[in-house]
C-alpha positions as CSV (number, residue, x, y, z in Angstrom):
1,X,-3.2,-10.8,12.1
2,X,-5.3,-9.4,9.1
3,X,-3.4,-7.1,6.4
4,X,-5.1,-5.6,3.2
5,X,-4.0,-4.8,0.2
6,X,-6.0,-2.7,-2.5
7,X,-5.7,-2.1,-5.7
8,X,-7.4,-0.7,-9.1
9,X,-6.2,-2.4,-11.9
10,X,-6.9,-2.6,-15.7
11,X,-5.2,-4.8,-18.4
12,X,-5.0,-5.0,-21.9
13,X,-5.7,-1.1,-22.7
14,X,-3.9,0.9,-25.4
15,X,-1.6,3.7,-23.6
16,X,-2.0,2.1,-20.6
17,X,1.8,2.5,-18.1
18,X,2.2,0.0,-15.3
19,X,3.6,0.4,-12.1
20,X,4.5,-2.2,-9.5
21,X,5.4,-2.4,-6.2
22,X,6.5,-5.3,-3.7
23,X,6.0,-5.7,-0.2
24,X,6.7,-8.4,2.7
25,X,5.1,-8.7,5.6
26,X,6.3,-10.7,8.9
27,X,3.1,-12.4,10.1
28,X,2.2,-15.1,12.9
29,X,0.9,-18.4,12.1
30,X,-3.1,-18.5,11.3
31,X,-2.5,-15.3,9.8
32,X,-5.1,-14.4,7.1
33,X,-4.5,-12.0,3.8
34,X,-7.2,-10.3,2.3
35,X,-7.0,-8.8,-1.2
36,X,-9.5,-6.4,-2.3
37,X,-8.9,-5.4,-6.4
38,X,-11.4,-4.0,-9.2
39,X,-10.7,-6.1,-12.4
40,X,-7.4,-8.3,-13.0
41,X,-6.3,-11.2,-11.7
42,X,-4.8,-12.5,-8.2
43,X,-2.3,-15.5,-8.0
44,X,-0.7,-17.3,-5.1
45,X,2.4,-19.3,-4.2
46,X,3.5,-20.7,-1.1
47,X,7.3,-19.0,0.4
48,X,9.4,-19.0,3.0
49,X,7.5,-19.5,6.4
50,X,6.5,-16.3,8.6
51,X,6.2,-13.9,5.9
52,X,3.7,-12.6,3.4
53,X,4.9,-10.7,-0.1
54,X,2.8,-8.9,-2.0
55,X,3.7,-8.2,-5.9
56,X,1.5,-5.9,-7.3
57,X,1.5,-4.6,-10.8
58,X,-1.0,-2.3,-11.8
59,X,-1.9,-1.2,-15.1
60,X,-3.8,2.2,-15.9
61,X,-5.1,3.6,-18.6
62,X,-3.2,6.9,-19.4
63,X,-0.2,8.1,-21.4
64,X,2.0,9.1,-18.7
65,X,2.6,7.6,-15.0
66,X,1.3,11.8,-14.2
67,X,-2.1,11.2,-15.0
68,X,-2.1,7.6,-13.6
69,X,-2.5,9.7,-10.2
C-alpha cells in the first residue's frame, strides 16, 4: 500500500495564516509513505502499529485564510 500526501508550504513570512490538518491511515505491514512538499520541513516518529498519521501544518503567505485558497 502506497499513500501520498502533498502539500505547499512556506514558513517564516510576514502575514502569513496557517492551517493544519491531521489524518490516520490504517495500512498493512511493508507499507510505504511518500510525502511530496515545496519548501519546509518533514519529521517522523514511530506510533502505534497498523496505522500512519499525518500532521500537516501549512503556512501561506496572505492576510486572510480567503486568499490562502
Amino acid at each position: 500500500m502506497l499513500m501520498s500526501v502533498s502539500a505547499c508550504v512556506a514558513f517564516d513570512m510576514p502575514d502569513a495564516v496557517e492551517r493544519t490538518m491531521s489524518r490516520t491511515f490504517t495500512v498493512r505491514p511493508n507499507s510505504q509513505l511518500r510525502v511530496n512538499i515545496r519548501g519546509g520541513s518533514i519529521s517522523t516518529q514511530t506510533g502505534e502499529p497498523g496505522s500512519i498519521r499525518v500532521d500537516l501544518i501549512e503556512r501561506v503567505h496572505a492576510k486572510s485564510e480567503q486568499q490562502m485558497d
